[in-house]
C-alpha positions as CSV (number, residue, x, y, z in Angstrom):
1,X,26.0,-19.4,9.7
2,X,27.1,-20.7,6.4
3,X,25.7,-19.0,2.7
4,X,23.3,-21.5,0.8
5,X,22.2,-21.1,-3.1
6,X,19.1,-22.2,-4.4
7,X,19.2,-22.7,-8.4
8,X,16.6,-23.6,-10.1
9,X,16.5,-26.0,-13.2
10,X,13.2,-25.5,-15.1
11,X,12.9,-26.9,-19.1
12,X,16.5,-27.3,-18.9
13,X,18.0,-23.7,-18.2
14,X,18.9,-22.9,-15.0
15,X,17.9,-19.7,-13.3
16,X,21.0,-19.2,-10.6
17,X,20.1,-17.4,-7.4
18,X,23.5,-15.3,-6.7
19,X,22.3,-14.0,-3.5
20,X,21.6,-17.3,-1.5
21,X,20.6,-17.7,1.9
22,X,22.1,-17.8,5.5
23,X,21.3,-20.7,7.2
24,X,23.2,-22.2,10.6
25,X,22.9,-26.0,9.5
26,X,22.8,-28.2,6.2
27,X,19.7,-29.8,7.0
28,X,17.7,-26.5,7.2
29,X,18.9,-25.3,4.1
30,X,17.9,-29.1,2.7
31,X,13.9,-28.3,4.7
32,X,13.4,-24.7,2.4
33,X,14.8,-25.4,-0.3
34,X,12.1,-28.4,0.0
35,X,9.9,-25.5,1.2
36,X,10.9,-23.6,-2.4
37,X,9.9,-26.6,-4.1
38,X,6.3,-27.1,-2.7
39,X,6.3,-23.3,-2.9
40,X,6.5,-23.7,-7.0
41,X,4.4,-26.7,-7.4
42,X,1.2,-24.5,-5.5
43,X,1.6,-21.7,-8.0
44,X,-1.3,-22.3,-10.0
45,X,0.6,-21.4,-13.3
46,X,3.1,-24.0,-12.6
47,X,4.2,-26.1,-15.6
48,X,4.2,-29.4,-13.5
49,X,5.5,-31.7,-16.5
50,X,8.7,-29.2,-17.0
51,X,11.1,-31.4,-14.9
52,X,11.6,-28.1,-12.8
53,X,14.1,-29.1,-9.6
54,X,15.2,-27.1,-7.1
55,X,19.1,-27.7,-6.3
56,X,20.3,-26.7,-2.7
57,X,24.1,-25.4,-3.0
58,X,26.8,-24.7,0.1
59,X,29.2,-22.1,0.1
60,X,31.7,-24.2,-1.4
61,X,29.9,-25.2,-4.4
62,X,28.9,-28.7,-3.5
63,X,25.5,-29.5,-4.3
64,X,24.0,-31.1,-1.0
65,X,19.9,-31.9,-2.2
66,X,17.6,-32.0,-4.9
67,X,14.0,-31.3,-4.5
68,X,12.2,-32.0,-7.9
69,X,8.5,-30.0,-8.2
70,X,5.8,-32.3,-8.0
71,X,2.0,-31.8,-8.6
């Protein structure tokens, strides 16, 4: 099990997620934080025009997806 972080990027400041998440493969870190994103976009209040991306992180620091919000 390797730690993922899942920052988000919303109207160009970036809320950092300092816990992360536990996940045994890149891939299904890559499917929720894809999960995260659709999450956001179905909030109601969601500011779909923002440019708000969700960036999926490894331990090391290398970013390894993107997943922008969509409507």
């Amino acid at each position: 099990m390797q730690r993922y972080f899942f920052p988000i990027l919303h109207k160009g400041e970036t809320q950092a997620d300092d816990v992360g998440e536990l996940f045994g493969s890149d891939e299904l870190a890559v499917q929720y934080g894809a999960r995260v994103a659709r999450d956001i976009a179905s909030d109601p209040d969601c500011d779909r025009d923002a440019g708000t991306v969700v960036i999926v992180v490894d331990a090391t620091g290398a970013e390894i997806a993107r997943h922008v919000v969509k409507p």
